[in-house]
C-alpha positions as CSV (number, residue, x, y, z in Angstrom):
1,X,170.0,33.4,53.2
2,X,168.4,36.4,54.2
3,X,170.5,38.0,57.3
4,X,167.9,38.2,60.5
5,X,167.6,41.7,62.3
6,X,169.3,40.4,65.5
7,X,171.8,38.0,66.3
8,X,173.0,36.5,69.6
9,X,176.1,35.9,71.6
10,X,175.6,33.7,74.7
11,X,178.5,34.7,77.2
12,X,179.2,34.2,81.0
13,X,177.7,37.3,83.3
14,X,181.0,37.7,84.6
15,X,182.3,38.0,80.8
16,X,179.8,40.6,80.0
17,X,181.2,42.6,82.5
18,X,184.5,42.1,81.6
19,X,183.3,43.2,78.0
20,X,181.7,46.2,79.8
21,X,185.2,47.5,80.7
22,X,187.3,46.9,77.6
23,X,184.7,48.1,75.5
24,X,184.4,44.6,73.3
25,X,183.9,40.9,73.9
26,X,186.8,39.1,72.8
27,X,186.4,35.7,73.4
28,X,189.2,32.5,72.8
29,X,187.6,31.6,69.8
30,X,188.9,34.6,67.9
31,X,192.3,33.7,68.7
32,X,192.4,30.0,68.4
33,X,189.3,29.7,65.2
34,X,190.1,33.6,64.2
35,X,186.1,34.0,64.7
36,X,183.5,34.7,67.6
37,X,180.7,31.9,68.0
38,X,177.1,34.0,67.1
39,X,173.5,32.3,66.9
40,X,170.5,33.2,65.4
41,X,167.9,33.7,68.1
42,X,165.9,30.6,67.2
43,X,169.5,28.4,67.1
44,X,170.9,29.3,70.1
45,X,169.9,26.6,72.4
46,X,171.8,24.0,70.4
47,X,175.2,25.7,71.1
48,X,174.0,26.8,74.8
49,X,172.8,22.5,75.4
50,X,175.8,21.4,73.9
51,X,178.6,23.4,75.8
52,X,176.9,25.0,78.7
53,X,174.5,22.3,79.9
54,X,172.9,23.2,83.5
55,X,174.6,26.5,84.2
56,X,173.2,29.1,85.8
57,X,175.2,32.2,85.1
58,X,174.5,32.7,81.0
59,X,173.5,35.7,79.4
60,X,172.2,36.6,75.6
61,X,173.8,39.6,74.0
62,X,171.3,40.6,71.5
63,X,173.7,42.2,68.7
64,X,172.6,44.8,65.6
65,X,174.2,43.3,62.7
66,X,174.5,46.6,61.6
67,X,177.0,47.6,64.2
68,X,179.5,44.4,64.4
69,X,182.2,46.3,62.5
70,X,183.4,43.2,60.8
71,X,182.2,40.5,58.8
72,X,179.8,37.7,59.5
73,X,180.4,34.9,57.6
74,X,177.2,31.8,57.8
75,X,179.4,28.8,58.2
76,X,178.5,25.1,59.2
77,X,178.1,24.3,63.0
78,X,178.9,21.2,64.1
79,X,177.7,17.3,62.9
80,X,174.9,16.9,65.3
81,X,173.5,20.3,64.1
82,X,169.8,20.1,61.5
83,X,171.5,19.2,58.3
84,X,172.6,22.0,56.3
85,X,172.1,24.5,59.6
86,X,174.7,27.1,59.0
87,X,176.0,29.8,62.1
88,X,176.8,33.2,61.9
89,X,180.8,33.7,62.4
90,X,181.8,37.6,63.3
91,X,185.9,37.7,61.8
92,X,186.7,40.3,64.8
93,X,185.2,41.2,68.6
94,X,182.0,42.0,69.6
95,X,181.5,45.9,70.1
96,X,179.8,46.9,73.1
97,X,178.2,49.0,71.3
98,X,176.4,46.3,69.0
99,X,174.5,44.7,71.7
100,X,171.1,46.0,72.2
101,X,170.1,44.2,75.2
102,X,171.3,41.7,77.4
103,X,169.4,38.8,79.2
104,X,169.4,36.0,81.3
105,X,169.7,32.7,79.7
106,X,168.6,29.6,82.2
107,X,168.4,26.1,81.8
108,X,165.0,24.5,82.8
109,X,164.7,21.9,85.6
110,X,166.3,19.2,83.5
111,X,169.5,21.4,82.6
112,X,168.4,22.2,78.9
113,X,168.1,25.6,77.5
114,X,164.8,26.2,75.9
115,X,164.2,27.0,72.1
116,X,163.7,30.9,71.9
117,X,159.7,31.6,71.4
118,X,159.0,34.0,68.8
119,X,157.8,36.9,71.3
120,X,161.8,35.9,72.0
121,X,163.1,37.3,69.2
């Protein structure tokens, strides 16, 4: 697989601040599945529709690979996911520093997130 210039992290806006003030997002995952949940930009809907459904308060943290500072291992999602759809891992916390823009995330009028267009990405 060849790694894409830009992955995502989908986070609350009141957990991006948080971030903002310790530096890094550290999110449960890495303590109870030792990794933090990442996305291509054209995947992340499926994680956003399946766990945050309807809200109104997510944001995308566009990452630079480059600057993670640990590794990224592509890993299966979940059963429902395309067949053979793999996720980027990262084995440690998001650096501040690694995200190169942050924006909102909202559901359409039935809830859903939308697919990320190309001018998106």
């Amino acid at each position: 697989m060849i790694a894409p210039r830009q992955l995502v992290h989908l986070c609350t806006t009141d957990e991006w601040e948080n971030a903002k003030a310790l530096g890094e997002r550290t999110p449960p995952s890495l303590d109870s599945e030792g990794f933090v949940h990442l996305s291509s930009p054209q995947q992340v809907h499926l994680p956003a529709n399946r766990l945050f459904a309807g809200r109104e308060d997510m944001v995308l943290l566009r990452l630079d690979p480059a600057l993670l500072g640990a590794p990224v291992r592509w890993e299966s999602g979940v059963q429902s996911d395309p067949e053979a759809m793999t996720f980027p891992h990262l084995y440690g916390p998001v650096p501040v520093s690694a995200v190169t823009s942050v924006t909102p995330y909202r559901p359409d009028a039935g809830g859903l997130f939308p697919e990320l267009s190309a001018s998106d990405t």
